[in-house]
Backbone atoms as SQL, in Angstrom:
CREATE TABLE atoms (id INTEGER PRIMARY KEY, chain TEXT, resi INTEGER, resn TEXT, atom TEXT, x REAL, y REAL, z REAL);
INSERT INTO atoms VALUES
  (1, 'A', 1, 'UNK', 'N', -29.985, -38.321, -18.776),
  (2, 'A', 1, 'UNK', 'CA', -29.356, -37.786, -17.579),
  (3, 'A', 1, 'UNK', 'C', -28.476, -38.853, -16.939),
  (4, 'A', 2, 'UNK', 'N', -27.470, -38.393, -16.253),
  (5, 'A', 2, 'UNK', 'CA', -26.741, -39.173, -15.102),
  (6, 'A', 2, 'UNK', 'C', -27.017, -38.981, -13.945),
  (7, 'A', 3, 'UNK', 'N', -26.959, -40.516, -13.368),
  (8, 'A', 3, 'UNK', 'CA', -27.577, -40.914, -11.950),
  (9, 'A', 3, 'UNK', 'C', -26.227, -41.563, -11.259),
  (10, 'A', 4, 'UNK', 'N', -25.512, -40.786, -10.221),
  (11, 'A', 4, 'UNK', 'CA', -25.219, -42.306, -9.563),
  (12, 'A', 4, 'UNK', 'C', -25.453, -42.923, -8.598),
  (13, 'A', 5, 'UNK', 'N', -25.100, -43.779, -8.119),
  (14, 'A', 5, 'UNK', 'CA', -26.250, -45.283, -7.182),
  (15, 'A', 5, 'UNK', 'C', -24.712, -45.005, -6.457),
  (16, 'A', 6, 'UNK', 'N', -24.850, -44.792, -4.799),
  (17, 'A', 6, 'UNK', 'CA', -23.816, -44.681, -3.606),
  (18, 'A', 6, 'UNK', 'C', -24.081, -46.023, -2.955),
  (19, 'A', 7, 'UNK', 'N', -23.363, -46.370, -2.556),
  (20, 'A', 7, 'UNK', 'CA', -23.347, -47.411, -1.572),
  (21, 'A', 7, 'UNK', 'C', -22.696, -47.485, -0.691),
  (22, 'A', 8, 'UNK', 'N', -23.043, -46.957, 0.769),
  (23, 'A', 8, 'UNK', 'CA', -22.354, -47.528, 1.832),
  (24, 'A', 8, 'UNK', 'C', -22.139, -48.992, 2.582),
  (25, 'A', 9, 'UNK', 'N', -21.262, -49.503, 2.288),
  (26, 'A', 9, 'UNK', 'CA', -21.082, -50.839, 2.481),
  (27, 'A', 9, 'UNK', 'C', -20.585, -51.527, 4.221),
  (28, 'A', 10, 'UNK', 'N', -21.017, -52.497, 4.529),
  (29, 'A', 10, 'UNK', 'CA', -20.847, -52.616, 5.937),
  (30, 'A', 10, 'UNK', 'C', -19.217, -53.263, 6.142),
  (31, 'A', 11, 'UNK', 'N', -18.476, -52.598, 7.191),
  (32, 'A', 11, 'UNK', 'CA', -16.739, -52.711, 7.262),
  (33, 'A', 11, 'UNK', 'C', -16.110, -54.451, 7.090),
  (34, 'A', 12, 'UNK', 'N', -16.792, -55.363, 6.944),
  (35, 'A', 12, 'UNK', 'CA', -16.211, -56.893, 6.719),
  (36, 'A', 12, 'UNK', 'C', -16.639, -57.087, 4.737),
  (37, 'A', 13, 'UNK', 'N', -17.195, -55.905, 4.130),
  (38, 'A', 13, 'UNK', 'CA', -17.512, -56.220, 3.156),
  (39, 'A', 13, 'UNK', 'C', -16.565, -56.946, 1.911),
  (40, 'A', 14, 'UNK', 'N', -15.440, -56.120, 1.676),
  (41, 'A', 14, 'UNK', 'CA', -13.944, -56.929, 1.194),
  (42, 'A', 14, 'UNK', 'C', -14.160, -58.426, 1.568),
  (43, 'A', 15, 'UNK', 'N', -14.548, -59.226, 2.493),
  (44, 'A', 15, 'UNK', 'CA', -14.447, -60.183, 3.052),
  (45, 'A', 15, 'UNK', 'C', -15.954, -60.797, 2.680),
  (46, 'A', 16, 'UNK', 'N', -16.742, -60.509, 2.760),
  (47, 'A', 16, 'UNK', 'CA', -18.185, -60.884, 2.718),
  (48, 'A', 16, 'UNK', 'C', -19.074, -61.198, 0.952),
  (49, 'A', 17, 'UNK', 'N', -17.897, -60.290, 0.146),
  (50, 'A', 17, 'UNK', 'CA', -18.796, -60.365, -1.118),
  (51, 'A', 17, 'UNK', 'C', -18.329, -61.444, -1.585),
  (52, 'A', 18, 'UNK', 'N', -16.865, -62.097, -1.805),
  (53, 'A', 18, 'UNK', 'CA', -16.782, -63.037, -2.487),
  (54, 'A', 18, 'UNK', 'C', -18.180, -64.024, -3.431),
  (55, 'A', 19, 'UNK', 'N', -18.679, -64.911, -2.257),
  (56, 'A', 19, 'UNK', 'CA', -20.013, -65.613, -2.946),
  (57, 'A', 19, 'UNK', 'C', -20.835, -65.322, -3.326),
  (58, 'A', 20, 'UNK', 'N', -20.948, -63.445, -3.405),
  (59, 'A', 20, 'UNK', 'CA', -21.657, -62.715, -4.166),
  (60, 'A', 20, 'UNK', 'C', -21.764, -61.858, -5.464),
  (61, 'A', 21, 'UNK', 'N', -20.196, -62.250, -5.577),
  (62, 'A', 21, 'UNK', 'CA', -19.417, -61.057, -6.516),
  (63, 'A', 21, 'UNK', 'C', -19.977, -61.642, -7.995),
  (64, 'A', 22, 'UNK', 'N', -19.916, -62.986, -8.523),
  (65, 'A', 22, 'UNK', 'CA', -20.661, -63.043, -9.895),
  (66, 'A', 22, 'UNK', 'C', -21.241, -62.969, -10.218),
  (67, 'A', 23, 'UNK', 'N', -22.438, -63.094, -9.047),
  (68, 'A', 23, 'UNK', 'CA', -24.039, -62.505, -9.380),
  (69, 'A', 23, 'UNK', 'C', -23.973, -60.870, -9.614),
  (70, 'A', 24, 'UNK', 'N', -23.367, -60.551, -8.844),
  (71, 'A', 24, 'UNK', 'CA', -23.427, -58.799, -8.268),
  (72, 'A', 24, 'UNK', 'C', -23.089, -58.511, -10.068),
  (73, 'A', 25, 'UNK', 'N', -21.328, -58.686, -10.879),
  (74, 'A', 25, 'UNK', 'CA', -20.774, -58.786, -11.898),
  (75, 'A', 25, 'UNK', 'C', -21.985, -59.147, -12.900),
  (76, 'A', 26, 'UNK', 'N', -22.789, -59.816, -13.232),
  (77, 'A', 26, 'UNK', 'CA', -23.531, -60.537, -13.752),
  (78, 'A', 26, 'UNK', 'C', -24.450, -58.693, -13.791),
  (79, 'A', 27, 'UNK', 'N', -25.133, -59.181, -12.997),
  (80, 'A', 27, 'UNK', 'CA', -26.292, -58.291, -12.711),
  (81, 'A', 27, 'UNK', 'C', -25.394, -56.507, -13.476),
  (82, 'A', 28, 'UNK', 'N', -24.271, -56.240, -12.967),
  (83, 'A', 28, 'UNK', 'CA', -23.338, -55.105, -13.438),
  (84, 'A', 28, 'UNK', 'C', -23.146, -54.753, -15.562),
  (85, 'A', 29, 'UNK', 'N', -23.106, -56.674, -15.900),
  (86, 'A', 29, 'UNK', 'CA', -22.833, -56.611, -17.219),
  (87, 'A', 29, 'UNK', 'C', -24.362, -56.826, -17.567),
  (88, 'A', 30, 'UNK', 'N', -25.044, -56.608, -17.235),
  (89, 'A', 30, 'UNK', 'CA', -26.922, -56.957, -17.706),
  (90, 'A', 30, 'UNK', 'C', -27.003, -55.923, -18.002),
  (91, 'A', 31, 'UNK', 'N', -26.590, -54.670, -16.966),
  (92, 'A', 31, 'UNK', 'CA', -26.859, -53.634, -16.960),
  (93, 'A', 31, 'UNK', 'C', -25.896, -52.181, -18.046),
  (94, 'A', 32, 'UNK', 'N', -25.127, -52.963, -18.398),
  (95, 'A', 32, 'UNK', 'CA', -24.024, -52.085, -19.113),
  (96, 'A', 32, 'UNK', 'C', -24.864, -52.900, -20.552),
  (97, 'A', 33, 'UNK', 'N', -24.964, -53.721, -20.696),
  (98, 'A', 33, 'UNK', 'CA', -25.105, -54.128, -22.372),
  (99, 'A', 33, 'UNK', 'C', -26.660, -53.361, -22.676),
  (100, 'A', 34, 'UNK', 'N', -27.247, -52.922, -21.592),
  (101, 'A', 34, 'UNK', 'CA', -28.533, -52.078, -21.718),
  (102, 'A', 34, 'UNK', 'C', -28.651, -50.921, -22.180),
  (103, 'A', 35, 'UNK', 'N', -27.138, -50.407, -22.013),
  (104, 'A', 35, 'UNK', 'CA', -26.929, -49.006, -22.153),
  (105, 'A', 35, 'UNK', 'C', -27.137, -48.304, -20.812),
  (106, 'A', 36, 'UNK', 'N', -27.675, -48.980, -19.903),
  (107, 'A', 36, 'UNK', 'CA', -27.394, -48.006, -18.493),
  (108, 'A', 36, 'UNK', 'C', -26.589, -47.828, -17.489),
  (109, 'A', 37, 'UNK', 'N', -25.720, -48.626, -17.637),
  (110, 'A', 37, 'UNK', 'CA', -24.484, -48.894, -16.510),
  (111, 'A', 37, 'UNK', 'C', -23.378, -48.269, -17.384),
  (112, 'A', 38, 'UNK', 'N', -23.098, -47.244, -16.585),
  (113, 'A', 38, 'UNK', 'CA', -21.499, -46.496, -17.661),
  (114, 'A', 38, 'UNK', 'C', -20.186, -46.741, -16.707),
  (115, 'A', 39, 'UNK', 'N', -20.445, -46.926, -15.542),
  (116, 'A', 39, 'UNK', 'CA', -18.858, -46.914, -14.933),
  (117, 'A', 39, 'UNK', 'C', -19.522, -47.830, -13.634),
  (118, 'A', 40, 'UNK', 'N', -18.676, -48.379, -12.720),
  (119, 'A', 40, 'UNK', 'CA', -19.095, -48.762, -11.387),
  (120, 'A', 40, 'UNK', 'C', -17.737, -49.250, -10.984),
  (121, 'A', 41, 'UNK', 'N', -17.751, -49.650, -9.346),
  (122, 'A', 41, 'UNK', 'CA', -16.750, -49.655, -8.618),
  (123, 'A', 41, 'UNK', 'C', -16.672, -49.253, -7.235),
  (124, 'A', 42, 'UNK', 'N', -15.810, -49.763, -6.456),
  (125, 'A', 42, 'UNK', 'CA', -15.493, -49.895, -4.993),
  (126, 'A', 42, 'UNK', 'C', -14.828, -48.718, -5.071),
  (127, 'A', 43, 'UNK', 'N', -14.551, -47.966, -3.819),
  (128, 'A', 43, 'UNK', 'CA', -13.400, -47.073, -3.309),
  (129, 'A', 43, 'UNK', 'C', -12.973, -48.031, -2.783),
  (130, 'A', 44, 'UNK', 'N', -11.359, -47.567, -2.544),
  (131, 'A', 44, 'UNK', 'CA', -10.170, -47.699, -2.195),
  (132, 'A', 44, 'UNK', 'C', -9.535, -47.672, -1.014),
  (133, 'A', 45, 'UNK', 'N', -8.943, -48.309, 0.130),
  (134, 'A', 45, 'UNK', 'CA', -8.692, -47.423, 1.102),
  (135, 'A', 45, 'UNK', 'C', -9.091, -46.454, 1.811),
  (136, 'A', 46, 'UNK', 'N', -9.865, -46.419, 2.572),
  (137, 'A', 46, 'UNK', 'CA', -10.725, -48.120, 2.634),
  (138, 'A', 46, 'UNK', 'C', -11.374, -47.841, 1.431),
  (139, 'A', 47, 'UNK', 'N', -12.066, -49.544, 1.649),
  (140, 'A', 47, 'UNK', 'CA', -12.875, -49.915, 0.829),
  (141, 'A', 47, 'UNK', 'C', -14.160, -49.923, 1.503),
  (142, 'A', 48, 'UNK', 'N', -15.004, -48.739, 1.526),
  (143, 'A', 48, 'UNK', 'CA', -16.016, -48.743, 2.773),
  (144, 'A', 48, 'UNK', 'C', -17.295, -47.562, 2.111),
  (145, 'A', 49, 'UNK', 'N', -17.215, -47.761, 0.500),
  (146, 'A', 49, 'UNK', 'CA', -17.988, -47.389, -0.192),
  (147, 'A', 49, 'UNK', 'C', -17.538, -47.796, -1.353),
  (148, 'A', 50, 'UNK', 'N', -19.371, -47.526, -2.310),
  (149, 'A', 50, 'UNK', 'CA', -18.791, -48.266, -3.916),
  (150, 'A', 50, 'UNK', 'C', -19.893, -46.924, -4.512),
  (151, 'A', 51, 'UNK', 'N', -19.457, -46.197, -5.997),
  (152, 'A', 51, 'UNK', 'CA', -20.303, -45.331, -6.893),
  (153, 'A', 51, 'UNK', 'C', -20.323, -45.816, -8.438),
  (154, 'A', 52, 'UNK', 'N', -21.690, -46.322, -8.532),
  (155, 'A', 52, 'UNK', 'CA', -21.798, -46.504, -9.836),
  (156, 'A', 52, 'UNK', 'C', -22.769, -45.423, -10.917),
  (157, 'A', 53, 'UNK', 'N', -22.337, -45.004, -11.892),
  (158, 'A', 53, 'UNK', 'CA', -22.588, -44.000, -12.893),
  (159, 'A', 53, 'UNK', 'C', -23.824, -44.709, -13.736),
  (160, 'A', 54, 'UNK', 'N', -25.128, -44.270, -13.557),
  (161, 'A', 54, 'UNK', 'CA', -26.039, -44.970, -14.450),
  (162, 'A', 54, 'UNK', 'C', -26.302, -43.455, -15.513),
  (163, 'A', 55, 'UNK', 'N', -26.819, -44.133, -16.608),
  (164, 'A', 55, 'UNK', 'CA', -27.408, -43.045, -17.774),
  (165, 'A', 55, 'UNK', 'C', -28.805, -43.277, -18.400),
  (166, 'A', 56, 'UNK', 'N', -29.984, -42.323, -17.492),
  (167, 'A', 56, 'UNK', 'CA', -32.008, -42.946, -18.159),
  (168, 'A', 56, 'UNK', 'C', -32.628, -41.743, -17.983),
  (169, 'A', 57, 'UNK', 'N', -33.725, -42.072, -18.374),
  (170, 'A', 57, 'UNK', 'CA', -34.782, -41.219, -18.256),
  (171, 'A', 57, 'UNK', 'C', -34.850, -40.190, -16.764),
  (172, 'A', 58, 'UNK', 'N', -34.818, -41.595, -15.926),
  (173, 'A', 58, 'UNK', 'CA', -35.029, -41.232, -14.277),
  (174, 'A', 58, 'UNK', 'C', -34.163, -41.999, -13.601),
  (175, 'A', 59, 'UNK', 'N', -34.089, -41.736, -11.858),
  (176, 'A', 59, 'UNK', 'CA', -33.374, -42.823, -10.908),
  (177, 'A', 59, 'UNK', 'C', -34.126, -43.970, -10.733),
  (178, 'A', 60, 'UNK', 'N', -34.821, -43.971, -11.687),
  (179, 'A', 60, 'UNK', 'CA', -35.246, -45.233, -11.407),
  (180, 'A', 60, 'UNK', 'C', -34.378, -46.930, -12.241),
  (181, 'A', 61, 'UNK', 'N', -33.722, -46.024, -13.053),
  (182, 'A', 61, 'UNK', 'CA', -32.674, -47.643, -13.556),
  (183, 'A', 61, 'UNK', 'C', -31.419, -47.795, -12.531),
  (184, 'A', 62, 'UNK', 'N', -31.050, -46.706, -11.377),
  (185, 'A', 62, 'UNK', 'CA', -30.344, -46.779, -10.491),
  (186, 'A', 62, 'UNK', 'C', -31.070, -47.450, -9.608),
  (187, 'A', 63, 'UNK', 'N', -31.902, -47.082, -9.087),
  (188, 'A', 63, 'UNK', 'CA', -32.912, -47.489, -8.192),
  (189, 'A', 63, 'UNK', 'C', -33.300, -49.289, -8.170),
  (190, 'A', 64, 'UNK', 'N', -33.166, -49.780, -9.768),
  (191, 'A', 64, 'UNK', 'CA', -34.053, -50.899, -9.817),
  (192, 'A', 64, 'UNK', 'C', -32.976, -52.026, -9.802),
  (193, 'A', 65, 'UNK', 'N', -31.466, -51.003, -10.214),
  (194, 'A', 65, 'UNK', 'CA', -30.527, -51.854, -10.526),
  (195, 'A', 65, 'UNK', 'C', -29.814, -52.340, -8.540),
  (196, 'A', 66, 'UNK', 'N', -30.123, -51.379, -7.527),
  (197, 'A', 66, 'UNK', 'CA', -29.997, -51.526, -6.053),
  (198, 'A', 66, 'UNK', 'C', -30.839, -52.451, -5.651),
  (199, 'A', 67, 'UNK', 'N', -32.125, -52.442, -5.975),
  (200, 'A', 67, 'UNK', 'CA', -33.254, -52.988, -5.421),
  (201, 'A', 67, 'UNK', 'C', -32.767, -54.785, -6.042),
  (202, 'A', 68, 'UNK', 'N', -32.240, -55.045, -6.954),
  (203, 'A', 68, 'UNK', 'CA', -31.945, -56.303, -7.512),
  (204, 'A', 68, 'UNK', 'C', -30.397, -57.106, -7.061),
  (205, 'A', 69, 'UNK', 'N', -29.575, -56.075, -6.661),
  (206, 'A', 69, 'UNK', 'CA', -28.156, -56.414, -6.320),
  (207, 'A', 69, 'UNK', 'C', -28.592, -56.873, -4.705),
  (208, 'A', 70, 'UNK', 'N', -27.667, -58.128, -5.201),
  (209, 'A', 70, 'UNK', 'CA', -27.603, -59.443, -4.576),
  (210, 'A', 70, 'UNK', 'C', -26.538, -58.709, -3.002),
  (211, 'A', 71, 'UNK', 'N', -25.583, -57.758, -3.571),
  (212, 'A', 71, 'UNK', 'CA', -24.780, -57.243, -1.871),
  (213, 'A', 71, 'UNK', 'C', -25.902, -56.129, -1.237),
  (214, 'A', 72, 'UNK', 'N', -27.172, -55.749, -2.165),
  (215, 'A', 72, 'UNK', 'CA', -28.217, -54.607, -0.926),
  (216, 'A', 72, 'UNK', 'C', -28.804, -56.204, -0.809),
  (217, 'A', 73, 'UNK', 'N', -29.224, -57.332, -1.246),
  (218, 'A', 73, 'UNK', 'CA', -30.207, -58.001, -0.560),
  (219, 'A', 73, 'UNK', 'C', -29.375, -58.873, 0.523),
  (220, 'A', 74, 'UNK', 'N', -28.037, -59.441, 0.502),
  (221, 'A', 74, 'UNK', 'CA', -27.800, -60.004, 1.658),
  (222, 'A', 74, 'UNK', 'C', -26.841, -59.192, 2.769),
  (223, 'A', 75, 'UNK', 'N', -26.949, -57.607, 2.895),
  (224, 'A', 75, 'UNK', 'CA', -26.807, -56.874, 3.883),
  (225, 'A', 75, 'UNK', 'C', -25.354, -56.292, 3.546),
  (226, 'A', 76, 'UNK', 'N', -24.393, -56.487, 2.854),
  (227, 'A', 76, 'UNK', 'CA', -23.358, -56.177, 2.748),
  (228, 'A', 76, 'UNK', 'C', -23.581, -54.158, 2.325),
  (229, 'A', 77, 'UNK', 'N', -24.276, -53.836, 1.927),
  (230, 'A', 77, 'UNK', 'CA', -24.813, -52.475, 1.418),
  (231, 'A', 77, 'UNK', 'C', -25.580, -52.195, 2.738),
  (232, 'A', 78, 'UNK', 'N', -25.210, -51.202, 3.684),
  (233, 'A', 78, 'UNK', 'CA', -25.668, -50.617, 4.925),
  (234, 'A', 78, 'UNK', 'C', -26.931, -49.810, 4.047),
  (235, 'A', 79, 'UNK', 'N', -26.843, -48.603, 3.557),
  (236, 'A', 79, 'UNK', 'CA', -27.458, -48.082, 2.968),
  (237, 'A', 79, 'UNK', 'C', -27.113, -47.257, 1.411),
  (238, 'A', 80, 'UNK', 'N', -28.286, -47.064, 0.716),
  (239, 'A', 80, 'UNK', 'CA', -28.088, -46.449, -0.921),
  (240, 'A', 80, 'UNK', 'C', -28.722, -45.379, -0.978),
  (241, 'A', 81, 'UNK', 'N', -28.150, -44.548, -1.821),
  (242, 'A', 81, 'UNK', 'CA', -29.231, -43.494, -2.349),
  (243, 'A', 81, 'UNK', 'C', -28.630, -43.320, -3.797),
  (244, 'A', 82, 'UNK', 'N', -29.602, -42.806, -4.497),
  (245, 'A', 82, 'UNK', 'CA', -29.446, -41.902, -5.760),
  (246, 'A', 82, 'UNK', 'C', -29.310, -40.689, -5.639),
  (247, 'A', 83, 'UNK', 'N', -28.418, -40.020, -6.780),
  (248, 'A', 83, 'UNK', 'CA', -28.512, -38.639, -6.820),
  (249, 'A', 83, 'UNK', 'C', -27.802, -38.173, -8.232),
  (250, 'A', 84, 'UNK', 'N', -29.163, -37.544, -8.859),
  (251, 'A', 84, 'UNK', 'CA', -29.025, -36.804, -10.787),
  (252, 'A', 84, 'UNK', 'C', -27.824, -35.847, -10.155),
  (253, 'A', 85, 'UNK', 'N', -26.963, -36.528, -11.349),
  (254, 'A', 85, 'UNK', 'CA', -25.415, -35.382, -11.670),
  (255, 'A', 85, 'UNK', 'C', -26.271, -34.894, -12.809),
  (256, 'A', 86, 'UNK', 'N', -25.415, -33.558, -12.973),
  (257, 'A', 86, 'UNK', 'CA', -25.386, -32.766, -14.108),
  (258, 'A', 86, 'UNK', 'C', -24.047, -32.609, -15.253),
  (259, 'A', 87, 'UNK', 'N', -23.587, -33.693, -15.811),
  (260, 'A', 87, 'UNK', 'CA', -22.495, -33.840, -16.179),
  (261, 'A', 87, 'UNK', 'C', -22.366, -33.009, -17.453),
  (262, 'A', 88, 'UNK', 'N', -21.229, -32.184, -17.259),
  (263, 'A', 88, 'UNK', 'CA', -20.950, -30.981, -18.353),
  (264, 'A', 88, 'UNK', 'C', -19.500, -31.097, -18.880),
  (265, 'A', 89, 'UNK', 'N', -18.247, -31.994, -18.718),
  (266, 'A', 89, 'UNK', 'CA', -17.355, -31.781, -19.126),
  (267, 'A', 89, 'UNK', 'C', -16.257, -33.421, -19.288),
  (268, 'A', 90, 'UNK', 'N', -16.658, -33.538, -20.850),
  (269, 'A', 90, 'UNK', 'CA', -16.139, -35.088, -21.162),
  (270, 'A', 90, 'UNK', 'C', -16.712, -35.450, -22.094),
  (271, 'A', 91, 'UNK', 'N', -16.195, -36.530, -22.881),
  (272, 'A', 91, 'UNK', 'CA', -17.497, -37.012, -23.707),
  (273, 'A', 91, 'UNK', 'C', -18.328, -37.683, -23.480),
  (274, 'A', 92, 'UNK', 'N', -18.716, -37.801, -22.539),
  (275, 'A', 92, 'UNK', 'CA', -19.883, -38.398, -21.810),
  (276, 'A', 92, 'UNK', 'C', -20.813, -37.639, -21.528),
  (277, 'A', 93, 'UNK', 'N', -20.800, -36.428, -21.256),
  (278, 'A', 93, 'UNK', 'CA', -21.075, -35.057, -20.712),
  (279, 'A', 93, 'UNK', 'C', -23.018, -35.263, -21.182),
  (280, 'A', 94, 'UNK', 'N', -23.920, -35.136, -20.506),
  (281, 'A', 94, 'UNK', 'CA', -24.973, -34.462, -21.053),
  (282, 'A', 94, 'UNK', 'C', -25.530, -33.502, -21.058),
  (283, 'A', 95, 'UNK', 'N', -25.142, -32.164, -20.696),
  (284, 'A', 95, 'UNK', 'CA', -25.475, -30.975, -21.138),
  (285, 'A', 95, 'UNK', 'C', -23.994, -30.537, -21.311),
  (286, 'A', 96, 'UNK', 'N', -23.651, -30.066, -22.664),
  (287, 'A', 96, 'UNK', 'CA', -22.629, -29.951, -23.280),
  (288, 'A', 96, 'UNK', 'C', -22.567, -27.932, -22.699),
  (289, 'A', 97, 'UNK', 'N', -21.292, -27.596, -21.713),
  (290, 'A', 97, 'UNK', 'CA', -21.228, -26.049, -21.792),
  (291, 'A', 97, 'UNK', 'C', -21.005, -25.839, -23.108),
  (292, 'A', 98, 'UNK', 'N', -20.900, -24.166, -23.616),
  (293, 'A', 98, 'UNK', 'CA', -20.367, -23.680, -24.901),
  (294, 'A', 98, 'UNK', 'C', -19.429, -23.539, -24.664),
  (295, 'A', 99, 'UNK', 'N', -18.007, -23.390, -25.937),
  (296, 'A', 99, 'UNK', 'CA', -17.375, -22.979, -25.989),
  (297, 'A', 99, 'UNK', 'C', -16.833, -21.382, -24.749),
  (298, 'A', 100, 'UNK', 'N', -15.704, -21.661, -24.086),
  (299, 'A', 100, 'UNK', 'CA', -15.484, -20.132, -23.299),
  (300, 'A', 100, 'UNK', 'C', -16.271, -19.968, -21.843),
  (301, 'A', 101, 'UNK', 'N', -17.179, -21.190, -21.635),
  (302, 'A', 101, 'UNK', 'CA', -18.459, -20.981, -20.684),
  (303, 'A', 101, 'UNK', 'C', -17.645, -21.567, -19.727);
C-alpha cells in the first residue's frame, strides 16, 4: 500500500533547515534504498508544507520514518499525520483498475 507522511512546517522553515537538511537527505536516502521512500518534497510557494509518498505493509514506515526526522525533532515540522492512498492510475499504482473501469 501507499502512505503519505504530510508535514506542516513552521513559516521560518526555508530558513531554519539548512543545518538540518543532510541529516533530514541522509535519513530520505536510508529510506528510498529500503524500498520505502518513493517520492518526497517541499511545496512551493509557499513553502509551508512538505508530502512524502511511502510504500509497506502499514503507516508505520511513514510513521517511523517522522518519528526519526531530525526537522519533526528540532521543531521545524508543526505537525504530521499519515494517511493510506489508494493508488490506481500509473505505474506505481497498487490496485491496478481494469481496462474501461
Amino acid at each position: 500500500m501507499h502512505y503519505l507522511l504530510f508535514y506542516d512546517v513552521v513559516p521560518d522553515y526555508v530558513e531554519r533547515r539548512a543545518p538540518l537538511r543532510s541529516a533530514h537527505l541522509a535519513l530520505g536516502r536510508e529510506a528510498l534504498a529500503r524500498g520505502e521512500l518513493v517520492l518526497g518534497g517541499a511545496l512551493a510557494n509557499p513553502a509551508d508544507a512538505a508530502i512524502l509518498l511511502f510504500k509497506g505493509d502499514s503507516p508505520a514506515v511513514a510513521e517511523r520514518f517522522a518519528e526519526a526526522d531530525p526537522y519533526v525533532k528540532e521543531g521545524l515540522v508543526r505537525r504530521w499525520w499519515v494517511r493510506e492512498w489508494t493508488t490506481v492510475v500509473g505505474d506505481l499504482a497498487e490496485v491496478r483498475l481494469p481496462p474501461g473501469a
